[in-house]
C-alpha positions as CSV (number, residue, x, y, z in Angstrom):
1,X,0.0,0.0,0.0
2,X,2.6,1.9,0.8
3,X,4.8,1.3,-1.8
4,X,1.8,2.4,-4.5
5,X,1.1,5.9,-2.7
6,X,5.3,6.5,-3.1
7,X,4.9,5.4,-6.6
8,X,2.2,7.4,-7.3
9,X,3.9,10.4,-6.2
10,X,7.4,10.0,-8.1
11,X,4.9,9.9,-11.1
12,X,2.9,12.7,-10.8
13,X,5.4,15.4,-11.8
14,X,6.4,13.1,-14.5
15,X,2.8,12.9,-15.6
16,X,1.9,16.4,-15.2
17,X,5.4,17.5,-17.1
18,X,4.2,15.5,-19.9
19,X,0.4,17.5,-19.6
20,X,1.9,20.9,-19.6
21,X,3.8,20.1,-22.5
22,X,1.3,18.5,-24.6
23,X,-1.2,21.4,-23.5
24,X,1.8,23.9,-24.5
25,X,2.4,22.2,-28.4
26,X,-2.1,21.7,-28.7
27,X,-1.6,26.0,-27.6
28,X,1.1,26.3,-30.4
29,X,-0.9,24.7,-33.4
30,X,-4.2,26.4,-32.0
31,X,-2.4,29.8,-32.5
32,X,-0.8,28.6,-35.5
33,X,-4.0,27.7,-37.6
34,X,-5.4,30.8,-39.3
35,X,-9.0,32.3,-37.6
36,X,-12.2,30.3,-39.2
């Protein structure tokens, strides 16, 4: 039980790195694509 909750927690910053940056490049081609 333990053991999952450390897990968990080494993983989150991992996961939420990965997030930000797919949020960041999804940002990037939004503003790239011309309006309508």
């Amino acid at each position: 039980m333990l053991y999952g909750n450390i897990e968990q927690l080494t993983l989150l910053p991992y996961v939420n790195h990965i997030i930000k940056k797919l949020i960041i490049e999804a940002v990037k081609i939004a503003e790239d694509q011309p309006a309508g």
